[in-house]
C-alpha positions as YAML, in Angstrom:
chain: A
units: angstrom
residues:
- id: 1
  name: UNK
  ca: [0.00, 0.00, 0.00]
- id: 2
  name: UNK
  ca: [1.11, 3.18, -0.89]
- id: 3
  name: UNK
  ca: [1.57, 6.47, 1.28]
- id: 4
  name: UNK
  ca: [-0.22, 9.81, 0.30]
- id: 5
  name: UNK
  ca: [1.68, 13.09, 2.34]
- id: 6
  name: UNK
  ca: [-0.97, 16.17, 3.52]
- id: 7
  name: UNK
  ca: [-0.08, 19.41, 5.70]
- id: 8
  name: UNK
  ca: [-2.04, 18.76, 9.26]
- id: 9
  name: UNK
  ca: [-2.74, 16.78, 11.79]
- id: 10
  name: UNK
  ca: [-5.23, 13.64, 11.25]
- id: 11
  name: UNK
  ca: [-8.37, 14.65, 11.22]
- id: 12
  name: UNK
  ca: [-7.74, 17.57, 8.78]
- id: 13
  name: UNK
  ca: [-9.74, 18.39, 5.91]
- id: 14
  name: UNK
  ca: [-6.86, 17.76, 3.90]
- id: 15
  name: UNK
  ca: [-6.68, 14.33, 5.55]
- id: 16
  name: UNK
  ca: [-10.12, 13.98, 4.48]
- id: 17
  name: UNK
  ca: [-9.03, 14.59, 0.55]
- id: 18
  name: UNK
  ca: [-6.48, 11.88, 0.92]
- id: 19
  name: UNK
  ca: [-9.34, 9.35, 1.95]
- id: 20
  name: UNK
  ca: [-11.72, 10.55, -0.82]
- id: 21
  name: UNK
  ca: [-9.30, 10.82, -3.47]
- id: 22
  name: UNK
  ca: [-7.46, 7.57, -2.42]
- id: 23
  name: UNK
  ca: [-8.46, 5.88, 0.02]
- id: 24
  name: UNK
  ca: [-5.99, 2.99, -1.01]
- id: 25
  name: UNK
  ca: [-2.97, 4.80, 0.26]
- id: 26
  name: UNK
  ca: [-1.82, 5.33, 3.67]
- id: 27
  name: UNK
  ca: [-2.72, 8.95, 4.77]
- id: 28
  name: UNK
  ca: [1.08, 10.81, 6.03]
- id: 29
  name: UNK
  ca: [0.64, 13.82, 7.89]
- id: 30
  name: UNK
  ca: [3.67, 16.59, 7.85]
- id: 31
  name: UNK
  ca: [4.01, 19.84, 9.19]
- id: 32
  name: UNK
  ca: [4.40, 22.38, 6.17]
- id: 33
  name: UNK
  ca: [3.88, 21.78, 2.52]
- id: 34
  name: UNK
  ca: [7.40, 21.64, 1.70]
- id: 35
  name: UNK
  ca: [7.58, 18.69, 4.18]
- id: 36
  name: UNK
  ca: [4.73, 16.93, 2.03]
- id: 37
  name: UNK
  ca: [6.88, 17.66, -1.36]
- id: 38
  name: UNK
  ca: [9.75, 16.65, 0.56]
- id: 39
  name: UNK
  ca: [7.99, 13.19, 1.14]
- id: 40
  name: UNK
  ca: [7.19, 12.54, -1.93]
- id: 41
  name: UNK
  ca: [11.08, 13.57, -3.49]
- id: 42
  name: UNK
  ca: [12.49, 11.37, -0.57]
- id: 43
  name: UNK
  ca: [10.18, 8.22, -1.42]
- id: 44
  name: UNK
  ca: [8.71, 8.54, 2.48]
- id: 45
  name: UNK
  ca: [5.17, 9.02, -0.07]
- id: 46
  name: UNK
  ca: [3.75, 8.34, -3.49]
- id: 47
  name: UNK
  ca: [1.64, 11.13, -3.57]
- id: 48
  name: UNK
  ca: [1.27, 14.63, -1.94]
- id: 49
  name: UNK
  ca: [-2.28, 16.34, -1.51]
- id: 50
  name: UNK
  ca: [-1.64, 19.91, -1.88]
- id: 51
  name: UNK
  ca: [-4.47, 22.74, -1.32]
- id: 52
  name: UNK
  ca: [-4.58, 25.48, -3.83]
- id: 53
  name: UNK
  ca: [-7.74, 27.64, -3.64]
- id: 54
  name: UNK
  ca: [-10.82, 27.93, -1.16]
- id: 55
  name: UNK
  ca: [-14.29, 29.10, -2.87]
- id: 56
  name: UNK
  ca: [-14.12, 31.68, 0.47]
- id: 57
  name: UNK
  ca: [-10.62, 32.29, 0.70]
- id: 58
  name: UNK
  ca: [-9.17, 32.41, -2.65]
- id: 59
  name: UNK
  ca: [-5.20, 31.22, -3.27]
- id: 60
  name: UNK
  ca: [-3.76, 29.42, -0.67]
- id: 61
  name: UNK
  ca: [-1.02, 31.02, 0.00]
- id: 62
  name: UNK
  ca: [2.54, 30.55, -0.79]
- id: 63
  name: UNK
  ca: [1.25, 27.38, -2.80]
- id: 64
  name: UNK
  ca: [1.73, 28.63, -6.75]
- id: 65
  name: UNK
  ca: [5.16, 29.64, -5.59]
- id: 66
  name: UNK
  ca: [5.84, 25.92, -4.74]
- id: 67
  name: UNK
  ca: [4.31, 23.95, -7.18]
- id: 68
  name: UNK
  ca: [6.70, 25.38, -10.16]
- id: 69
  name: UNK
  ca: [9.28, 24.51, -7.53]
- id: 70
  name: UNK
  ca: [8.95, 21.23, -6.07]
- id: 71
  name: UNK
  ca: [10.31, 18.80, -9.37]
- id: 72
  name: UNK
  ca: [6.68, 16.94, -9.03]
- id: 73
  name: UNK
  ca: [3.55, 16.59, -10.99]
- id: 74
  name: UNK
  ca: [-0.05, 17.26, -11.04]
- id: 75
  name: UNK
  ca: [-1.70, 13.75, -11.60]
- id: 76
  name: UNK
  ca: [-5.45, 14.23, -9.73]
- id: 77
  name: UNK
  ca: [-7.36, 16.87, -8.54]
- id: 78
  name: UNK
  ca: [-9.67, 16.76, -5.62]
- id: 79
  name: UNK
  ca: [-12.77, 19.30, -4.26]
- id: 80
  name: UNK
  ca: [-13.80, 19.19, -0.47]
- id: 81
  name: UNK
  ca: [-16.80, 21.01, 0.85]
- id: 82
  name: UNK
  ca: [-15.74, 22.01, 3.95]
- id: 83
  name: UNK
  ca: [-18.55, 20.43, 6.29]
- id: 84
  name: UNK
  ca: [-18.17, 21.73, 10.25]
- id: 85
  name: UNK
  ca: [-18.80, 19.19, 12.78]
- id: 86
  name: UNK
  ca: [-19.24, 20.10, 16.67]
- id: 87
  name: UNK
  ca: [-17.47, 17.69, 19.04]
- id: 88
  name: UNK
  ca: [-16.85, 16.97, 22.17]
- id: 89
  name: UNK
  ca: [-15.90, 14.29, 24.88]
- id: 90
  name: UNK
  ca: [-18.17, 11.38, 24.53]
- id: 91
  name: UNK
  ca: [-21.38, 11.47, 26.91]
- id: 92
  name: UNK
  ca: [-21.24, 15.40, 27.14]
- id: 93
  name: UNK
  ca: [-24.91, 16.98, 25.89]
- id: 94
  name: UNK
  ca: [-24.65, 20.01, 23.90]
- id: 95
  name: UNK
  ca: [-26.28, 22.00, 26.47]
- id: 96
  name: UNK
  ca: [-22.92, 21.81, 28.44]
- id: 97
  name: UNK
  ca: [-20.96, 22.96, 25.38]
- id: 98
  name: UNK
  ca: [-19.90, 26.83, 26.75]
- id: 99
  name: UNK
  ca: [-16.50, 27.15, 24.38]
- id: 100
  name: UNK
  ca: [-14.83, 25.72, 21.36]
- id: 101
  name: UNK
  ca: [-11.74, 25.99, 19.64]
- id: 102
  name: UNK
  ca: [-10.94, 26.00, 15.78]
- id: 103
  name: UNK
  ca: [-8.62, 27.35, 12.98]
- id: 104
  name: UNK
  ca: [-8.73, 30.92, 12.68]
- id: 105
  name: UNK
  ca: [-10.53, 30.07, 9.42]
- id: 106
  name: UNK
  ca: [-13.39, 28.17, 10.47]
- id: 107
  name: UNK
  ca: [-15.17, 29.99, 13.36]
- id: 108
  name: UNK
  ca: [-16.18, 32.87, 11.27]
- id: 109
  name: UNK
  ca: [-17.70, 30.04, 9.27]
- id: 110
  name: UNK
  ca: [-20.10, 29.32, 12.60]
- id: 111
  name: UNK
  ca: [-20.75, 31.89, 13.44]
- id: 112
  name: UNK
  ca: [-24.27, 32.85, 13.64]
- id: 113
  name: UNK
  ca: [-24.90, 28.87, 15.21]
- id: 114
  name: UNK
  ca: [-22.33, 29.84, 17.86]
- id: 115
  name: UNK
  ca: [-24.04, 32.68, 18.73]
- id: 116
  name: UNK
  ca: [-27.70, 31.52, 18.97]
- id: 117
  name: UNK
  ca: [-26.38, 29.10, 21.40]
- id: 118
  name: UNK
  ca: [-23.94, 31.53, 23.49]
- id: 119
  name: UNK
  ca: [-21.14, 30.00, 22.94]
- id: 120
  name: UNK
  ca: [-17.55, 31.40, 23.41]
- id: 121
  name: UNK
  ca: [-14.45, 30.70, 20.34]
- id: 122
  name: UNK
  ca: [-10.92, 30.64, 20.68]
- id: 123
  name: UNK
  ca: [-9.00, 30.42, 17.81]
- id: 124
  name: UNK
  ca: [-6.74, 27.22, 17.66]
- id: 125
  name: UNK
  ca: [-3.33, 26.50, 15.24]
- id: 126
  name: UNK
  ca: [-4.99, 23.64, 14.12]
- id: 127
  name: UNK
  ca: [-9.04, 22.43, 14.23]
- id: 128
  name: UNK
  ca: [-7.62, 18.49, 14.21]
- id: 129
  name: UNK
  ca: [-4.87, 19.60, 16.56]
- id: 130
  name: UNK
  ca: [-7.48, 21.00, 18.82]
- id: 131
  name: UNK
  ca: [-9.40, 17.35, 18.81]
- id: 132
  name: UNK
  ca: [-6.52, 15.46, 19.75]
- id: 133
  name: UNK
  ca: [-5.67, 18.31, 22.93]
- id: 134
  name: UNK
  ca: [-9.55, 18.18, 23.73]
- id: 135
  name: UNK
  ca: [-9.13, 13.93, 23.68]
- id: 136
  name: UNK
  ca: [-6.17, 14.23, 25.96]
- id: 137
  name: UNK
  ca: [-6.82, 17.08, 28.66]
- id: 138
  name: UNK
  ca: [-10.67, 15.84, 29.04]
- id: 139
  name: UNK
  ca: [-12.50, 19.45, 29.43]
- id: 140
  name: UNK
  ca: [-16.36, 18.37, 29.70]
- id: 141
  name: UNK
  ca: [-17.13, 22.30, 29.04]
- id: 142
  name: UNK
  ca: [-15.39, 22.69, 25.75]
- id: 143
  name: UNK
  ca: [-15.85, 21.80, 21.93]
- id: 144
  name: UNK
  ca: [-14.10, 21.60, 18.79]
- id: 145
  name: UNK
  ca: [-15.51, 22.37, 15.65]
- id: 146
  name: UNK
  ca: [-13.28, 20.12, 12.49]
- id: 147
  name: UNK
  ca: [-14.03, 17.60, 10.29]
- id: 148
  name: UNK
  ca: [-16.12, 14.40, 11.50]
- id: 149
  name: UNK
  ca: [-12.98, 12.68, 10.41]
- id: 150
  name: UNK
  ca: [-11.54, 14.55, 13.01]
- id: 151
  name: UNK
  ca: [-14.23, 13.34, 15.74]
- id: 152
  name: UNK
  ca: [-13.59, 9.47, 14.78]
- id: 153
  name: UNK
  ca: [-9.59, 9.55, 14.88]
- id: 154
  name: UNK
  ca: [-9.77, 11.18, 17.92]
- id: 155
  name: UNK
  ca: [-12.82, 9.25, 19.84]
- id: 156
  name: UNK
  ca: [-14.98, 12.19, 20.40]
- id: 157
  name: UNK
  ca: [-18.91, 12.41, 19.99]
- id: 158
  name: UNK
  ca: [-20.19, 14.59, 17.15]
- id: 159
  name: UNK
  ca: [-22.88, 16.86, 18.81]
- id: 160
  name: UNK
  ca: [-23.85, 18.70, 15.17]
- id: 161
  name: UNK
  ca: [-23.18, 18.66, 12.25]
- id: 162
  name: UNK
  ca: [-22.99, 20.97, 9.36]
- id: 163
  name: UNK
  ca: [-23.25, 24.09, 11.41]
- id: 164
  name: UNK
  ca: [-21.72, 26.16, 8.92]
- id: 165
  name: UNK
  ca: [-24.00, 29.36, 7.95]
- id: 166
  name: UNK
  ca: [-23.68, 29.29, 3.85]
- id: 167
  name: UNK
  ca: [-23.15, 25.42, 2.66]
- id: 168
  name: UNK
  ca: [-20.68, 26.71, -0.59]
- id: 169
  name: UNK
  ca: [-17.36, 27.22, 1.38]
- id: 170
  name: UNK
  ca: [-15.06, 24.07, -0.84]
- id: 171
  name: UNK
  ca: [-11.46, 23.78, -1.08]
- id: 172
  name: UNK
  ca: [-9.63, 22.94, -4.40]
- id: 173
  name: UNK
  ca: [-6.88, 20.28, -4.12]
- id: 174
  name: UNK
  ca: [-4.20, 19.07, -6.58]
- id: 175
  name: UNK
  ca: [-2.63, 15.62, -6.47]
- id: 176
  name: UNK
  ca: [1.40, 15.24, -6.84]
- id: 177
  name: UNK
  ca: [3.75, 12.87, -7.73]
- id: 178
  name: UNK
  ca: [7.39, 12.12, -8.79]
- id: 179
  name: UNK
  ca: [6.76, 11.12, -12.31]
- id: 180
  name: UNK
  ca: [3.70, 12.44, -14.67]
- id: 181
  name: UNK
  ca: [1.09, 10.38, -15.80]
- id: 182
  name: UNK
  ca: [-1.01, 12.14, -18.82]
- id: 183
  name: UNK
  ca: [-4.58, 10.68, -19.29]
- id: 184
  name: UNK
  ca: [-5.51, 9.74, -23.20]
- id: 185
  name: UNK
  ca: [-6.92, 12.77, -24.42]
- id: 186
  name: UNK
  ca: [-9.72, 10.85, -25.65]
- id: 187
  name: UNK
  ca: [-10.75, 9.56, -22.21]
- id: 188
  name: UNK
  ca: [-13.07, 12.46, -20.70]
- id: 189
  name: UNK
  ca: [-12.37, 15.56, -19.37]
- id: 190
  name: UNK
  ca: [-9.32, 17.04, -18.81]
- id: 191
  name: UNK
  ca: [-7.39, 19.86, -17.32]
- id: 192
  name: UNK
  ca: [-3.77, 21.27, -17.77]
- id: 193
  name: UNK
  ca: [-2.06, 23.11, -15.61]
- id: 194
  name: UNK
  ca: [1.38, 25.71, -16.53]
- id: 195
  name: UNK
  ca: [3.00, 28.51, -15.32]
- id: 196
  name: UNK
  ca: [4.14, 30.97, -17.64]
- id: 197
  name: UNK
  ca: [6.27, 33.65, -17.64]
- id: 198
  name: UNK
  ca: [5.81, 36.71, -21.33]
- id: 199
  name: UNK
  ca: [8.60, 38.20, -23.13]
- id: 200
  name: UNK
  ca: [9.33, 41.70, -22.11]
- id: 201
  name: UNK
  ca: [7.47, 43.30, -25.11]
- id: 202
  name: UNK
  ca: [4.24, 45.39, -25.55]
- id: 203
  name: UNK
  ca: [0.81, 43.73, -25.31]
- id: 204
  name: UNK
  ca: [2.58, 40.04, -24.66]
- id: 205
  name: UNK
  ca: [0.27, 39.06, -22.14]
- id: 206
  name: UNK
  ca: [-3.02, 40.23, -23.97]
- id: 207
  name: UNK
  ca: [-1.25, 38.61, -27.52]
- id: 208
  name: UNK
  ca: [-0.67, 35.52, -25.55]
- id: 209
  name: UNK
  ca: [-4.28, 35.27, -23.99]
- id: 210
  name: UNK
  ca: [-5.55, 35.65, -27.70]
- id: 211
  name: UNK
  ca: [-4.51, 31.58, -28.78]
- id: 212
  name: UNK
  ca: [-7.08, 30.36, -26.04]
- id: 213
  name: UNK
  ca: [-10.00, 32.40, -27.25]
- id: 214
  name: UNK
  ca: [-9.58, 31.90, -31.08]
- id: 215
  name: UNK
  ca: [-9.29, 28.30, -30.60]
- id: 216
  name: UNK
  ca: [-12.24, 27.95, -27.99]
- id: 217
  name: UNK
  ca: [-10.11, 26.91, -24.87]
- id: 218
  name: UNK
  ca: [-11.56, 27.56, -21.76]
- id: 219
  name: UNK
  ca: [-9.15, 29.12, -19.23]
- id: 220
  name: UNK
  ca: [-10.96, 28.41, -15.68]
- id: 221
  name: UNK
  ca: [-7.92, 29.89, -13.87]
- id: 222
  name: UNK
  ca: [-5.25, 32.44, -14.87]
- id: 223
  name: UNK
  ca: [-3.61, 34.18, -11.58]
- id: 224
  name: UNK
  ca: [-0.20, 36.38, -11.36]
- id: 225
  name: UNK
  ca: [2.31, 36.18, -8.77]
- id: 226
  name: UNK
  ca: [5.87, 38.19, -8.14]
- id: 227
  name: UNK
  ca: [9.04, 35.93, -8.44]
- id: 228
  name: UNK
  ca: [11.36, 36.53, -5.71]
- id: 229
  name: UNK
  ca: [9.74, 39.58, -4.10]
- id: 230
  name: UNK
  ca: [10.42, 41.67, -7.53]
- id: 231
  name: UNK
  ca: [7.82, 43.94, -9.16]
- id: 232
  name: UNK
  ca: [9.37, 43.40, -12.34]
- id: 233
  name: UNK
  ca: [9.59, 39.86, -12.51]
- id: 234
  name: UNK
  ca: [5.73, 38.50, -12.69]
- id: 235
  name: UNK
  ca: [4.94, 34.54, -12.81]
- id: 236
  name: UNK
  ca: [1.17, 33.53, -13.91]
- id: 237
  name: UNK
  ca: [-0.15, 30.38, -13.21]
- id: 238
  name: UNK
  ca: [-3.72, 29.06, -15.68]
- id: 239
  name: UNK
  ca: [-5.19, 25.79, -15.70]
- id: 240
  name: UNK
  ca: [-7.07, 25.28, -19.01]
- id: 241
  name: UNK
  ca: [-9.77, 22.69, -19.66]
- id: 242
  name: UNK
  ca: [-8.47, 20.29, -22.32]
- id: 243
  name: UNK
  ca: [-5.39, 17.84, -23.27]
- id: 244
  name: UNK
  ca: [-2.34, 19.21, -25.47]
- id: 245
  name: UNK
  ca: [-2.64, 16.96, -27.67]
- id: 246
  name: UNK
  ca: [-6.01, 18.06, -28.75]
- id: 247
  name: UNK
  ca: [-5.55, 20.05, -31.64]
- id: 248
  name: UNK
  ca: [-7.26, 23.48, -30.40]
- id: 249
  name: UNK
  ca: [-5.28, 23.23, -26.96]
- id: 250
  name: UNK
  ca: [-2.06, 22.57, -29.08]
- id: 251
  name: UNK
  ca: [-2.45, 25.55, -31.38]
- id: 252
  name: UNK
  ca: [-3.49, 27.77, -28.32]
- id: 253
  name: UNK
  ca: [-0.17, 26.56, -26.48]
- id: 254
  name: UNK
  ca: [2.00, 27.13, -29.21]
- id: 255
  name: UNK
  ca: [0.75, 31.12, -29.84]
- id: 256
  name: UNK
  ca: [1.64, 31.03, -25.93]
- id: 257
  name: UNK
  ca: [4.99, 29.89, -26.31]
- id: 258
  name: UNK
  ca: [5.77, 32.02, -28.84]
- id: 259
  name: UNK
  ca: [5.16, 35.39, -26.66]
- id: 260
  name: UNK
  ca: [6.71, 33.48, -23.56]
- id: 261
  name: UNK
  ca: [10.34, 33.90, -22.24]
- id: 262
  name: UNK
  ca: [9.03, 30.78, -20.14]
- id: 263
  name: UNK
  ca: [6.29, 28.10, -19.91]
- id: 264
  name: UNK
  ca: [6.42, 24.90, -17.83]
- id: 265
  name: UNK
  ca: [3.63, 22.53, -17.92]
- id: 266
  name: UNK
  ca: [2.61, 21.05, -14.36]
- id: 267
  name: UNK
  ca: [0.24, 18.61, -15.10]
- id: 268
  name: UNK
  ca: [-1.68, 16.87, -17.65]
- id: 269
  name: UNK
  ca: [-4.54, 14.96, -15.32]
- id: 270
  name: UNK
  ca: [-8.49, 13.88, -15.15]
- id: 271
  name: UNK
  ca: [-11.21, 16.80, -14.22]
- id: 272
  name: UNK
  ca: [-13.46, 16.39, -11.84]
- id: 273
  name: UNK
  ca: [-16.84, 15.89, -13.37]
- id: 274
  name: UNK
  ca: [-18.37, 17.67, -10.87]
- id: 275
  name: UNK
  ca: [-16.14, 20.61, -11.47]
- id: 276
  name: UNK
  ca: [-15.98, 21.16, -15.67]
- id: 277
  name: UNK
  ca: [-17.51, 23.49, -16.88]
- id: 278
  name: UNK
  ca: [-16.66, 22.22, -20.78]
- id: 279
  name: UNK
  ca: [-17.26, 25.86, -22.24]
- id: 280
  name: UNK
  ca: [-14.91, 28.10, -23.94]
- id: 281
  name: UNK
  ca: [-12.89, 30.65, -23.48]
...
């Protein structure tokens, strides 16, 4: 059985991709997201489950700086909606439930149920971190809110679920490994991912852009980023829906090329159904 590396604790949402995404492999947890690209480079995993975008929170940062980076390859892409769960210590009733602890990120997420019930937050490094602590120091009073992943590796009792006010927050995840493994480009839908650097001339980026549209490529994603702290020196990162091999996608990466000084493909790899759009550009 294989290993898959995520950034967290058991429990995590992340942790929760690896199951959904592959729950043949051996979940890894590491501290950072170099340690999971580390894993994978070092053999200690197959695959790494990276976060790149939140619906709510937009780019996770640092991450399109360390894709390019990292020597691996996008092979899989995975969505999570991001479904709150209350815990606490088995046999404690909700009624005694006065405080819980989360990531920063997830009690804003709460909280109008918090409040109709009166009860206190604390933000917390880590929401799976904060189920293990609550399993090991015992406080009747106190809750968690993570993943009910998070509530079975831990032993707790799940008081509610779901408690999030809008039901569309979703994280975006992409699946690495050492070596690339292209789908058939006949074999349904598909999605490429590069980053890109234009030649220092007028108009390159808007000249570049112009291959996608003529040849009906849809570009779901197309985000800029500063390459060692410089203003001059801009990175962008696109996925595209489609295989280069398929004649439009070829012909619309080839116009790229032409304006770029630099363009390095990440991944050729299966779309989520749930997640194509199929359109164009």
């Amino acid at each position: 059985m294989g290993k898959i590396a995520f950034q967290g604790e058991l429990g995590a949402y992340s942790h929760e991709a690896c199951v959904q995404a592959h729950p043949d492999h051996t979940p890894l947890p590491c501290a950072t997201f170099e340690d999971c690209i580390a894993a994978v480079r070092d053999h200690r995993a197959d695959l790494a489950m990276l976060p790149v975008e939140n619906s709510t929170y937009g780019r996770v940062a640092d991450i399109h700086r360390l894709l390019p980076e990292s020597g691996l390859h996008i092979v899989g892409e995975a969505f999570i909606r991001v479904r709150i769960a209350l815990m606490a210590l088995p046999g404690v009733p909700l009624e005694d439930i006065r405080h819980v602890r989360a990531h920063l990120v997830l009690i804003p997420q709460a909280r109008g149920w918090l409040d109709a019930r009166g009860i206190t937050s604390e933000a917390a490094a880590d929401s799976a971190g904060a189920a293990a602590e609550l399993a090991e120091h015992g406080e009747r009073s106190e809750g968690v809110l993570a993943s009910v992943l998070a509530a079975q590796t831990y032993g707790l009792h799940v008081l509610a679920r779901d408690i999030e006010d809008h039901g569309h927050n979703t994280t975006r995840f992409v699946i690495m490994s050492r070596t690339p493994d292209w789908p058939r480009p006949d074999n349904g839908p598909v999605k490429t991912t590069f980053v890109f650097r234009v030649r220092n001339m007028p108009a390159a980026l808007y000249k570049a852009m112009g291959g996608f549209a003529t040849n009906g490529v849809n570009m779901v994603k197309l985000e800029s980023y500063m390459i060692d702290g410089q203003f001059t020196a801009t990175q962008f990162y696109s996925d595209i829906e489609g295989h280069p091999e398929d004649p439009p996608v070829a012909r619309a990466l080839e116009e790229l090329a032409y304006f770029c000084s630099e363009l390095n493909i990440l991944g050729v790899y299966p779309a989520d159904p749930d997640h194509f759009d199929g359109g164009a550009a």
